[in-house]
C-alpha positions in Angstrom: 51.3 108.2 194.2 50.8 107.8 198.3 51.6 103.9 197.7 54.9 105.1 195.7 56.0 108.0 197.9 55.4 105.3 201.3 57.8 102.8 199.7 59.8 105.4 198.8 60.0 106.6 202.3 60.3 103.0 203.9 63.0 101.9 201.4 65.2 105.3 201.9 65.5 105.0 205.6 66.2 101.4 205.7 69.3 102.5 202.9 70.5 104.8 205.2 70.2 102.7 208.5 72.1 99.9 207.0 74.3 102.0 205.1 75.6 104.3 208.7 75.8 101.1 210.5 77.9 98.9 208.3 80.2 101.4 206.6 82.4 101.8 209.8 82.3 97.9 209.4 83.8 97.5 206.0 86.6 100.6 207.0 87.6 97.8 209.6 87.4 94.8 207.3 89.5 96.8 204.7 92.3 97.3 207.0 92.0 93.8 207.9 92.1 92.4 204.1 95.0 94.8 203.0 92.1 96.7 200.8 93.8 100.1 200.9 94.5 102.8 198.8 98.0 103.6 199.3 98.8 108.3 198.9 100.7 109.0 195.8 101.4 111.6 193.4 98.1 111.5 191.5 95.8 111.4 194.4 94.5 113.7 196.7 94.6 111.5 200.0 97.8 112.1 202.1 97.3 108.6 204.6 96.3 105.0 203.6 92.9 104.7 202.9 90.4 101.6 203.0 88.7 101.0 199.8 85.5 98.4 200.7 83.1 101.4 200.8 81.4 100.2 198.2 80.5 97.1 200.0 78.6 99.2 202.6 76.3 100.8 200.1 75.3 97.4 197.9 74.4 95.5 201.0 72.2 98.8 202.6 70.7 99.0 199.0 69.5 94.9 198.3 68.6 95.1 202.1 66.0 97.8 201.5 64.6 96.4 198.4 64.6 93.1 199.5 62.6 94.3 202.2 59.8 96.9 200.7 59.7 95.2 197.5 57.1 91.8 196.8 58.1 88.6 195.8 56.8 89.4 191.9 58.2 93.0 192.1 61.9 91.7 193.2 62.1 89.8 190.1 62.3 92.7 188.3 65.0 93.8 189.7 67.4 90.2 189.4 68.9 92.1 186.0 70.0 95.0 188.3 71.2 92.5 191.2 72.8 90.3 189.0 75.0 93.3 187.1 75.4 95.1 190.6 77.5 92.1 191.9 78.9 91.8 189.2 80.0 95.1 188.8 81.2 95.2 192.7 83.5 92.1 192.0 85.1 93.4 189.4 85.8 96.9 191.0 87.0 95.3 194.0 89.1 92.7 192.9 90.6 95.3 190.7 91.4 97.4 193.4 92.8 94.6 195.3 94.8 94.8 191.6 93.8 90.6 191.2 92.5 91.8 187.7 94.0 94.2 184.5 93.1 97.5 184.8 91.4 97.2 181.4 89.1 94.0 182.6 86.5 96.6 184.1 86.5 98.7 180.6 86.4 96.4 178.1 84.7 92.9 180.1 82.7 93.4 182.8 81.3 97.2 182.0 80.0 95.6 178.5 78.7 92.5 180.2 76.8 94.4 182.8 75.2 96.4 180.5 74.4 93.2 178.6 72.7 91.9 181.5 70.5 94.4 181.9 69.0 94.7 178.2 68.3 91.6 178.1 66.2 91.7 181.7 64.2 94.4 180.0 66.6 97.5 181.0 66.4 99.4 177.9 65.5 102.6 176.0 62.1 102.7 174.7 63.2 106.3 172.7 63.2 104.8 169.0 60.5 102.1 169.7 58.1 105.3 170.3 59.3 106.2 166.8 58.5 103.1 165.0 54.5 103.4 166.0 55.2 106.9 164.1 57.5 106.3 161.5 56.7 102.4 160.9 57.6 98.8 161.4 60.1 99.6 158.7 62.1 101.9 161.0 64.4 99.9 163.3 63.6 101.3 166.6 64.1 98.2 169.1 68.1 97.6 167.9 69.0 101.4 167.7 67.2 101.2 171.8 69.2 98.0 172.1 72.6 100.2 171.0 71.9 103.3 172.7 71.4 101.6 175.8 74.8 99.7 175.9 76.3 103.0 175.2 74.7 104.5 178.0 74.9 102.0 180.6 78.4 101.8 179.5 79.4 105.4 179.4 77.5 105.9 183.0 79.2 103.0 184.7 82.5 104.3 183.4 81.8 108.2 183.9 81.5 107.3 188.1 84.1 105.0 187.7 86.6 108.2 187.2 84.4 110.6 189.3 85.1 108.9 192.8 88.8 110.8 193.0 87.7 113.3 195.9 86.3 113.0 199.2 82.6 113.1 198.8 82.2 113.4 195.2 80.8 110.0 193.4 78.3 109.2 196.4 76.9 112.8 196.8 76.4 113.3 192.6 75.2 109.5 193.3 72.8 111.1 196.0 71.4 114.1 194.0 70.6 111.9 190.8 69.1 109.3 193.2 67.1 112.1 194.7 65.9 113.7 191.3 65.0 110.0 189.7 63.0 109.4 193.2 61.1 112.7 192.6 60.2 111.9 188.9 59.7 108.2 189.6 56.8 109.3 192.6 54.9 111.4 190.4 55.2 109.6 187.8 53.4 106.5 189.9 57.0 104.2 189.4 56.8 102.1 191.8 59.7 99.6 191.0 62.3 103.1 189.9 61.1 104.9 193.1 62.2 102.3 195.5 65.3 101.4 193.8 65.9 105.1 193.7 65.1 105.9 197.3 67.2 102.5 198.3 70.4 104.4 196.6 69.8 107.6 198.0 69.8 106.5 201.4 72.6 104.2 201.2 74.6 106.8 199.3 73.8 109.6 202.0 74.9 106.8 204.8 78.0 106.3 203.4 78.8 110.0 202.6 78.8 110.3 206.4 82.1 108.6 206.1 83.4 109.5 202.9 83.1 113.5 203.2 85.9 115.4 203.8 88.1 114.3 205.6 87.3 111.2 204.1 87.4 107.7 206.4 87.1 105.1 203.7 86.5 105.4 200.1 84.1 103.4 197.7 86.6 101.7 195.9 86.4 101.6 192.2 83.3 98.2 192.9 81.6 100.8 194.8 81.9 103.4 191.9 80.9 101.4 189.6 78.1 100.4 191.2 76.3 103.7 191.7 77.1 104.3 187.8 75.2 101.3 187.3 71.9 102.0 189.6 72.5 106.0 188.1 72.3 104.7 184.6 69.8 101.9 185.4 67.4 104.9 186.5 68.0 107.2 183.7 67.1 104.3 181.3 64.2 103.4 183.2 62.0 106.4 183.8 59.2 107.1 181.5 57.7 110.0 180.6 54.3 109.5 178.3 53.0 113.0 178.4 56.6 114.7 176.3 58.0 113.7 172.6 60.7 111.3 172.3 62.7 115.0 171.0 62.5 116.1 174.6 62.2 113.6 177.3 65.3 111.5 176.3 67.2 115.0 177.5 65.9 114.8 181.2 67.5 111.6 182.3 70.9 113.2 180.7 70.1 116.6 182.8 70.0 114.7 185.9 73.3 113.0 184.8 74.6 116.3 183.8 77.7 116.3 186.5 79.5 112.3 185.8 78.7 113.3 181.9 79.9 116.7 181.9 83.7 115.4 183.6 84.0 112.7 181.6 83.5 114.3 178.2 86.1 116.9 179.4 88.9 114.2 181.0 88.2 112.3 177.1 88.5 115.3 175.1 91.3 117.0 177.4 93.6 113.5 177.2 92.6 112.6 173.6 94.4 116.1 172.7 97.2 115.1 174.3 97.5 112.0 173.5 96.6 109.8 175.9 94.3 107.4 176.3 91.1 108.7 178.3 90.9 106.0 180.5 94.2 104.5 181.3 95.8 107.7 182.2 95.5 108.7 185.8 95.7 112.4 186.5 94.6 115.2 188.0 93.0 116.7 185.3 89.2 116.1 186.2 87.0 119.2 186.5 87.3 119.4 190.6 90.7 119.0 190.0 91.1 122.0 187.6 88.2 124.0 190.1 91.3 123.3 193.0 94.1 125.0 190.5 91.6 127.8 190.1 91.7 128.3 193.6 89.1 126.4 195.1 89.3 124.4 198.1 88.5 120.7 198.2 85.8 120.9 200.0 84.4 124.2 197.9 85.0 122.2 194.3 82.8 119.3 195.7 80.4 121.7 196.8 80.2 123.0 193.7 79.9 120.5 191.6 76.9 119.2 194.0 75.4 122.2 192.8 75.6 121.8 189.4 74.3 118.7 189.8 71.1 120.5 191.3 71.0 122.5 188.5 70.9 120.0 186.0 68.0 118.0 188.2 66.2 121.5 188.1 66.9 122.0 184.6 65.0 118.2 183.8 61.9 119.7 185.7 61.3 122.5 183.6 62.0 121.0 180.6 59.7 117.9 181.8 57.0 120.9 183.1 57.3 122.6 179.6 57.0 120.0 177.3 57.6 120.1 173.8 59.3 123.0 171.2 59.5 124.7 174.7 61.7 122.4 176.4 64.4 122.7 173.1 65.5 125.9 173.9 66.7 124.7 177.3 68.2 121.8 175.7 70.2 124.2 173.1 71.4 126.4 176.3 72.6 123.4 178.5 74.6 122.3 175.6 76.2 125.6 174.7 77.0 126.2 178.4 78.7 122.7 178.5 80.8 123.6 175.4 81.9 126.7 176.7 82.4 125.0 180.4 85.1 122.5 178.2 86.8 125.0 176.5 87.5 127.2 179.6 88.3 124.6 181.5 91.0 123.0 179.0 92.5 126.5 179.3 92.9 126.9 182.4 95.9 126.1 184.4 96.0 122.2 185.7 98.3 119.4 186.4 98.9 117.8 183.1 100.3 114.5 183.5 102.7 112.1 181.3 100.9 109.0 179.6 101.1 106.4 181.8 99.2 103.4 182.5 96.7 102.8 185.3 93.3 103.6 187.5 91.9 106.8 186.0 
């Protein structure tokens, strides 16, 4: 555990070093390259903002686990590297609108996740179930299927969540923070340090990116915290609780970019639209602002929540199993009633339309 929580440590103040220092650098270079976010109707930015923020945070997070992680160690991580860039390029070419809206969504979102299953980034859930149930039971395909579903749902849950100052990278921070806390006691070297390296080049960045916001990730930059967030939900283990229980924690810590998204898809399929091709301001700190929140207060809040859910995956990890199930049952009524409210509520309901959600 010392040897994890020391690379932890090293690989989380390199992040944010790097991250502080060449943020300010790729604000410049945005306004240099025309990669800016012009103010419209469906945003929440009144002047021109650079979009290369993203940038920032994947060259702070390779720099920190190129530099605290071996030779043998790093080529673990190639699946990760490889889908990272290619997630960036996508998200930034399609903010610099070279590519269809729909390439991220239906390409390079699949492909990423393809990547990483086949480098070995992939649920272990149902395999635990065949040693039970039998070599008759199919446990390595339905881990193969649930894990394209979740790296795919992840990716595209930040994807939609960077839409107010602060938001993506401090619910990027918080999950990086709760993954880095299981991952050290849990003696994960590897999901520590990749962990730590995200949290401090998230934190760096949010420097900039809080209200009043400097320079945005841009939807690569999105994308690619989805991608390490999902990458370290998949990846940590937890031998001690039932398959029943500990799938739940890594969806606790995700609790926040899962929670909006499954409201902005249920709220739009109701009306019509298609979830993610319909721009809007119809997220849940959107609705929090009708309600009567500030900016600054909804971000806040949903910050907390995302605390709560990372609190909520310690107790259910401390309890184990049938205690952990109750928990599980509360969270999920909470959420239901959370959706419902919030659909009721007053908010901006938009047209369909076509576009960045």
């Amino acid at each position: 555990m010392k040897e994890v929580l020391l690379s932890d440590v090293l690989a989380f103040s390199a992040a944010l070093l790097a991250s502080s220092t060449l943020t300010p650098a790729a604000r410049d270079l945005a306004f240099k390259i025309g990669l800016i976010d012009q103010p419209g109707p469906r945003k929440v930015h009144g002047t021109p903002m650079p979009l290369l923020g993203g940038l920032a945070v994947y060259i702070a997070t390779v720099f920190a686990i190129a530099v605290f992680v071996t030779d043998e160690e790093w080529s673990q991580m190639l699946g990760i590297f490889v889908a990272s860039t290619l997630a960036l390029l996508v998200g930034t070419l399609d903010d610099r609108g070279m590519l269809h809206h729909q390439i991220k969504l239906m390409v390079a979102m699949p492909l990423a996740a393809i990547i990483l299953i086949a480098t070995e980034m992939h649920s272990e859930i149902f395999q635990s179930m065949t040693i039970e149930l039998g070599r008759g039971f199919p446990g390595v395909w339905l881990d193969y299927a649930l894990s394209f579903v979740w790296f795919v749902g992840i990716i595209a849950a930040f994807s939609i969540l960077d839409h107010m100052d602060g938001l993506c990278a401090g619910v990027a921070a918080i999950v990086a923070a709760f993954a880095c806390s299981f991952a050290t006691v849990g003696g994960q070297l590897l999901v520590g340090t990749l962990a730590a390296a995200i949290l401090g080049a998230s934190l760096g960045f949010l420097r900039w990116n809080a209200k009043p916001a400097r320079i945005f990730l841009g939807d690569g930059g999105a994308m690619l915290l989805g991608l390490v967030a999902g990458t370290l939900g998949i990846k940590l283990r937890f031998p001690a609780l039932a398959p029943t229980v500990s799938w739940m924690i890594p969806v606790l810590i995700l609790a926040v970019p899962i929670f909006d998204t499954t409201l902005v898809t249920i709220s739009r399929a109701r009306r019509g639209l298609v979830p993610f091709s319909s721009p809007g301001k119809d997220h849940t700190a959107h609705r929090l602002v009708a309600l009567g929140l500030s900016h600054k207060q909804a971000v806040h809040l949903m910050y907390a929540a995302g605390i709560v859910g990372g609190l909520l995956a310690w107790v259910v990890a401390l309890v184990g199993s049938p205690a952990g199930l109750p928990v599980i049952a509360v969270v999920g009524l909470a959420g239901v009633c959370a959706i419902v409210w919030l659909e009721r509520a007053p908010y901006e309901r938009q047209p369909a339309a076509s576009g960045n959600a």
